[in-house]
C-alpha positions in Angstrom: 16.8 -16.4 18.4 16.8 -19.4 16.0 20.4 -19.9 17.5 19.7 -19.9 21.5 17.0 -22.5 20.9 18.9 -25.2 18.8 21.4 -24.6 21.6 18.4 -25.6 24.2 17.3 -28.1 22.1 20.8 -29.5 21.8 21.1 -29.8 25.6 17.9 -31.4 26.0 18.8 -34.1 23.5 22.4 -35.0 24.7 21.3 -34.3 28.2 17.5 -36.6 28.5 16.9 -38.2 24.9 20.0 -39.5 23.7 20.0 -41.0 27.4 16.8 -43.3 26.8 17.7 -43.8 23.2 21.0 -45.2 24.3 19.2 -47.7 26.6 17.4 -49.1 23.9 18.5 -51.4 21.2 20.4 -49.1 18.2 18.8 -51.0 15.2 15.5 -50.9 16.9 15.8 -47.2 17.0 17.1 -46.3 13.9 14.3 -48.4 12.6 11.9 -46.3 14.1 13.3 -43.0 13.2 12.8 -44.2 9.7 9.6 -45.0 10.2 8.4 -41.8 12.3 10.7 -39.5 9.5 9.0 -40.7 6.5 5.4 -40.9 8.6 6.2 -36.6 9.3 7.3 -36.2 5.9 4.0 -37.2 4.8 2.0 -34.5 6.0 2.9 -30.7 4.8 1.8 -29.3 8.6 4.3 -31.4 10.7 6.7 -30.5 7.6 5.5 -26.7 8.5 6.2 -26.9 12.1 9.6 -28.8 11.4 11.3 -26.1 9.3 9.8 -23.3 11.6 12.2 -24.9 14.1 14.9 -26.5 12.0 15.3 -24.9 8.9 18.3 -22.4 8.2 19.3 -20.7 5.2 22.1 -18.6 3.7 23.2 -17.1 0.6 26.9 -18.0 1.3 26.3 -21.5 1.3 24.6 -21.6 -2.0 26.8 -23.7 -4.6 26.2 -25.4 -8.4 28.5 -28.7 -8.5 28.7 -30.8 -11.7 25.5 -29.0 -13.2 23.6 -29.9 -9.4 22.5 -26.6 -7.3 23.3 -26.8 -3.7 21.7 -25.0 -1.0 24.0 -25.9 1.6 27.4 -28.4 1.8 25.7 -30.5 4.7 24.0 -34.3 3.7 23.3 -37.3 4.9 25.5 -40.1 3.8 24.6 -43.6 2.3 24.0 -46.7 4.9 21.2 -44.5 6.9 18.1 -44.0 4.6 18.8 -47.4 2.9 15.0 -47.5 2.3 14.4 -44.0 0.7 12.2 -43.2 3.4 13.3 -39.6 4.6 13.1 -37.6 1.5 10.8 -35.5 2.0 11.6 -34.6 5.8 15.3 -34.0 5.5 15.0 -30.6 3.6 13.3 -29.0 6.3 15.8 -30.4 8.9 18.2 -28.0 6.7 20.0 -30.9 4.8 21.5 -29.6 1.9 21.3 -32.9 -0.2 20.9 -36.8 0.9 21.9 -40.3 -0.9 20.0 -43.3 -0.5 21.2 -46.2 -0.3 23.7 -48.5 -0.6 21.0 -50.3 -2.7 21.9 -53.1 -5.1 20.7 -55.2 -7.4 19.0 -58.1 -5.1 17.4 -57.2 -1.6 19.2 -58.0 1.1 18.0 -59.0 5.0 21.1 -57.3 6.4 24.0 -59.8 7.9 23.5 -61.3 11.4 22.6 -59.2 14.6 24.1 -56.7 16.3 24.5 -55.3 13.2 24.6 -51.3 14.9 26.5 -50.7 18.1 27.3 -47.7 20.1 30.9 -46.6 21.2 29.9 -43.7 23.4 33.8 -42.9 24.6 35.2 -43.6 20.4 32.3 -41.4 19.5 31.1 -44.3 17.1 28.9 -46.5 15.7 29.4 -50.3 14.9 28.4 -50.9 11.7 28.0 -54.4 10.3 24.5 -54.2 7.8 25.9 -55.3 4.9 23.8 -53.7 1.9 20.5 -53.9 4.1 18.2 -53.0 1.7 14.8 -53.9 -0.4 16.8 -54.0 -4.1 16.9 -51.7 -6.7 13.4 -52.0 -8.2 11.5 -51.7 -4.9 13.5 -48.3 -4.5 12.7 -47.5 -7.8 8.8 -48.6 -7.6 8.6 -46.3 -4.3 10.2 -43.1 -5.5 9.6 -43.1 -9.4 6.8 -40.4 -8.9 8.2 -38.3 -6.1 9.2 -34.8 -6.1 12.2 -34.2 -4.4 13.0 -30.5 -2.5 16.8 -30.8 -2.6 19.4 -33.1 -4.4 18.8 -36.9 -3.6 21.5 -39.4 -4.7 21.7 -43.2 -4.9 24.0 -45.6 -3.5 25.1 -48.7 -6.0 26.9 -51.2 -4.9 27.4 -55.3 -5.3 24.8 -57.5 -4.0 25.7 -59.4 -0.8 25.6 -63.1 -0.7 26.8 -65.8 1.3 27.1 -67.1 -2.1 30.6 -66.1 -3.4 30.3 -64.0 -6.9 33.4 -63.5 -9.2 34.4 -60.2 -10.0 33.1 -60.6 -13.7 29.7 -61.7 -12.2 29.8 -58.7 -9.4 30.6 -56.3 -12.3 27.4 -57.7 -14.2 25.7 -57.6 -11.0 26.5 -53.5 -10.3 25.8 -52.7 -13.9 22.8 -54.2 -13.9 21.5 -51.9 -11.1 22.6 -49.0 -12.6 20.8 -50.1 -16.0 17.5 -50.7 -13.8 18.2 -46.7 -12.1 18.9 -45.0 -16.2 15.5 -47.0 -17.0 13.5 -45.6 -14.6 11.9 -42.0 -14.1 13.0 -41.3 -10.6 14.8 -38.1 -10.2 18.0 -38.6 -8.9 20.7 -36.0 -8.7 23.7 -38.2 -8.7 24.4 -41.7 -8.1 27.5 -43.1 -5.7 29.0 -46.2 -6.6 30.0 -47.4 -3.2 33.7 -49.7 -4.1 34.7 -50.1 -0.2 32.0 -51.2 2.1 34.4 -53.5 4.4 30.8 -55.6 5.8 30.7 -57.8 2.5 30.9 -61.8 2.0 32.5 -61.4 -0.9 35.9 -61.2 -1.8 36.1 -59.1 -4.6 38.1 -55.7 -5.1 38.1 -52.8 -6.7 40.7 -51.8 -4.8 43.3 -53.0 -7.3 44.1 -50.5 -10.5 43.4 -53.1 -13.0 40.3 -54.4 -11.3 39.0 -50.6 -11.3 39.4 -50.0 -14.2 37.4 -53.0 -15.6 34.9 -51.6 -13.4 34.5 -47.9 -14.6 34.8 -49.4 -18.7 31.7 -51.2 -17.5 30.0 -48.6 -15.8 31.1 -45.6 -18.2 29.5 -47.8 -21.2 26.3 -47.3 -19.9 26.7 -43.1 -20.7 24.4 -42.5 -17.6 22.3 -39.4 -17.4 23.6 -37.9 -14.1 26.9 -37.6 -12.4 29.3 -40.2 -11.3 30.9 -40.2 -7.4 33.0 -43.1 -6.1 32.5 -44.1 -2.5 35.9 -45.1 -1.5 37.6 -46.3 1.2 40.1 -44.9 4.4 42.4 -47.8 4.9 44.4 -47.8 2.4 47.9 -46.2 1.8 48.6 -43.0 0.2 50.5 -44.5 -2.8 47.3 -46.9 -2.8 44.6 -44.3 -2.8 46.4 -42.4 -5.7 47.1 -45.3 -7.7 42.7 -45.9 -7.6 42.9 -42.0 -8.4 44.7 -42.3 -11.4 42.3 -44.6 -12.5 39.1 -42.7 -12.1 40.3 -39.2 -13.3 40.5 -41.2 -16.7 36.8 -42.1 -16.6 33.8 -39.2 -17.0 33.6 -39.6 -13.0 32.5 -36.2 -11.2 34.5 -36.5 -8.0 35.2 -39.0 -5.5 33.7 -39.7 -1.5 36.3 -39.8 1.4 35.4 -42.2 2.8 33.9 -45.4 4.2 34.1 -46.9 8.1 37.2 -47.2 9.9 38.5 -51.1 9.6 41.4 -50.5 12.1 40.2 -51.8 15.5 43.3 -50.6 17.0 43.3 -47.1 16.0 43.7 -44.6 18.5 40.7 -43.2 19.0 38.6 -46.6 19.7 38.4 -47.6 23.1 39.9 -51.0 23.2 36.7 -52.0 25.9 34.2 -50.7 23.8 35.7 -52.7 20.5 35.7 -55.8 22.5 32.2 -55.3 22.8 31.6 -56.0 18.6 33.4 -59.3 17.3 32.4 -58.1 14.2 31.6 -54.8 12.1 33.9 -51.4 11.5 33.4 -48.2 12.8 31.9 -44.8 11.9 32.1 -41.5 13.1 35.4 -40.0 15.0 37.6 -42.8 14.4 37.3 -42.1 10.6 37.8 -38.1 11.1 41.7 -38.0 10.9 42.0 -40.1 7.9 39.1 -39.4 6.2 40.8 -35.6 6.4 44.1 -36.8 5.3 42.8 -38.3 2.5 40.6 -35.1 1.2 43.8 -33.1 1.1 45.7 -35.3 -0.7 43.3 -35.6 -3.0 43.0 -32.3 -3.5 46.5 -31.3 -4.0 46.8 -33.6 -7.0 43.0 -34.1 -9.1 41.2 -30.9 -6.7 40.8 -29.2 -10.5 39.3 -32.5 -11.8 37.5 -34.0 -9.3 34.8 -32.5 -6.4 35.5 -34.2 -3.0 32.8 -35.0 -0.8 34.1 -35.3 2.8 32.9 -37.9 4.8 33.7 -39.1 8.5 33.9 -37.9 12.3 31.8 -34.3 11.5 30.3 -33.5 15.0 30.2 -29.6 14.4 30.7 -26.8 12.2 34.4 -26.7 13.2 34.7 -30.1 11.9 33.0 -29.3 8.5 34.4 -26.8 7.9 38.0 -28.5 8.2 37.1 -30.8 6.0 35.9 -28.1 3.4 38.9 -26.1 3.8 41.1 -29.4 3.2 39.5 -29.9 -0.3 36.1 -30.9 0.2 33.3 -29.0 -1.7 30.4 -31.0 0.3 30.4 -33.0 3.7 27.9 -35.8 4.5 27.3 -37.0 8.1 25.1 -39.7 9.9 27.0 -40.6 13.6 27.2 -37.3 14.5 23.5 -36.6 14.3 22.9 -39.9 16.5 25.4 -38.3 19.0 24.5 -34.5 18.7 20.6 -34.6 18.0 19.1 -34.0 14.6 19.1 -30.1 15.3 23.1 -30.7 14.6 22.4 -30.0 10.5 21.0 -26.5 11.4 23.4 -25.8 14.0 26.4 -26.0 11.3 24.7 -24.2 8.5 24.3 -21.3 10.9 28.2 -21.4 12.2 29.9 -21.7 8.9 29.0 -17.9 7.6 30.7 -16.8 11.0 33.5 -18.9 9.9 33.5 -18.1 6.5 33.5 -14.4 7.3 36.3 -14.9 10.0 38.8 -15.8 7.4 37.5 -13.2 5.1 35.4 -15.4 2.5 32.1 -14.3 1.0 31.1 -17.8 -0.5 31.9 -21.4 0.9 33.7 -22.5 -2.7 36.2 -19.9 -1.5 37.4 -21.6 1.5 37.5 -25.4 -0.7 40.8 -26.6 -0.4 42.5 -23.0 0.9 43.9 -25.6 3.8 45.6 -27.9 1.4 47.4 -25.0 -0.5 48.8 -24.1 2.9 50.1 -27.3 3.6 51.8 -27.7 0.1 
């Protein structure tokens, strides 16, 4: 029954609302989903009726990564709840875990405007906030008392400023944040530190091996209390990626995030109109599918015994998580497809993936992590 009426509620979204969202300015509306989210999650009836519609649940799904249970593979990724507003409305939506974030050490206004866009035909966003967000200790002043359902991560990454940093001062910067996080009682499951946003003034890398590593010494010094992921990024070569790989598997880092926004504005799948459209900014959703999938398996060929994968990029259904989980991904995080699909899209994949776990004779989801890779070896 649950199943017929996310499907009706599905077609009602892509068919009337996602229509008059789409006529209205993106930022403006994501602003206000922020505001109406944290506004329901306030009030334990709306969160009642919400998970009478929404919620799903299964036993196959259930997993314990790097100490953290998991009720479910399926969060939301970094650069949506950048104000750690939707916290407590998210578990009953059927979201396995969420990060917040990117948040860094200084607030930031967000770089100029448009900074979202909508590619309807690429299936994508433009992106171009920059770290938006209100700083670390305004994050940490909102949610040191709360009481979290399911996991909740945070983003870290450098402070933007017009005002070019070196990367001895942006090292300084990052550590800093993550000395204001360990200091504070907020509980946090994990933190990301995000090494590839492509929206930044600054010039510095991580990218390089050597520039990595100084990074991680910095960051590993501080022993934090909780697990270690690394945001990292899609355009960069094979030999590249596992170059930064051999880096972090020599750090205590729990596992790695494929990946960030697409930076190629002549890939494939962008409509070359549509790009036209955006001077500025990189792109979510589809365009990053293919080699944000490319990238999981190779990972997971080579460091899949050492490091979780979190798959990131272009998930629009269960079909689509689920490739990414069979590639070598242990979780999945989403945000464009839920703008495209309708927020009953979280629900929708939590009930499919049994069927598909069951159709290639799996109990558990850990079973099917990186069963695709092997096959391609």
């Amino acid at each position: 029954m649950q199943k017929i009426f996310l499907r009706i509620y599905a077609f009602f979204y892509r068919v009337f609302l996602k229509r008059i969202f789409f006529l209205l300015d993106p930022e403006f509306i994501h602003e206000s989903i922020m505001t109406y989210g944290e506004k329901l999650g306030n009030f334990s009836f709306s969160r009642f009726l919400i998970r009478k519609i929404f919620f799903t649940q299964n036993k196959s799904l259930n997993q314990e990564i790097a100490g953290i249970k998991f009720s479910n593979p399926i969060g939301l990724a970094a650069g949506f709840d950048y104000q750690g507003q939707l916290t407590q409305i998210l578990p009953n939506l059927s979201f396995g875990f969420q990060t917040i974030g990117t948040i860094t050490n200084q607030s930031y206004e967000g770089n100029l405007k448009p900074r979202l866009g909508r590619l309807s035909k690429s299936k994508s966003l433009m992106v171009n906030k920059g770290f938006k967000n209100p700083g670390i200790k305004a994050i940490i002043k909102k949610l040191q008392k709360s009481q979290f359902e399911t996991p909740v991560g945070l983003s870290i990454g450098q402070t933007n400023s017009a005002k070019e940093m070196a990367q001895g001062k942006a090292i300084e910067d990052i550590v800093d944040t993550f000395k204001i996080a360990e200091s504070a009682k907020a509980p946090f499951s994990y933190y990301e530190l995000n090494i590839s946003c492509p929206n930044l003034f600054s010039k510095v890398s991580f990218y390089p091996p050597k520039n990595l590593k100084v990074l991680l010494e910095a960051v590993t010094a501080l022993k934090l209390k909780i697990p270690l992921f690394i945001k990292m990024p899609i355009e960069q070569t094979d030999g590249e990626t596992m170059k930064m790989l051999d880096v972090i598997v020599d750090f205590p880092t729990a596992g790695v995030i494929f990946g960030n926004l697409q930076k190629n504005r002549k890939d494939k799948t962008l409509n070359p109109d549509e790009v036209k459209r955006f001077p500025a900014g990189n792109f979510s959703g589809k365009p990053t599918e293919q080699r944000s999938n490319e990238l999981i398996a190779l990972a997971y060929k080579k460091y899949g015994k050492r490091l979780v994968i979190i798959g990131c990029g272009g998930i629009f259904s269960a079909k689509d998580a689920y490739q990414k989980i069979k590639l070598g991904a242990t979780l999945v995080q989403l945000i464009t497809g839920l703008i495209f699909e309708g927020p009953q899209l979280v629900a929708q994949i939590n009930l499919e993936l049994p069927r598909l776990l069951k159709k290639d004779g799996f109990n558990q989801i850990y079973e099917a992590v990186g069963t695709g890779a092997k096959l391609r070896s």
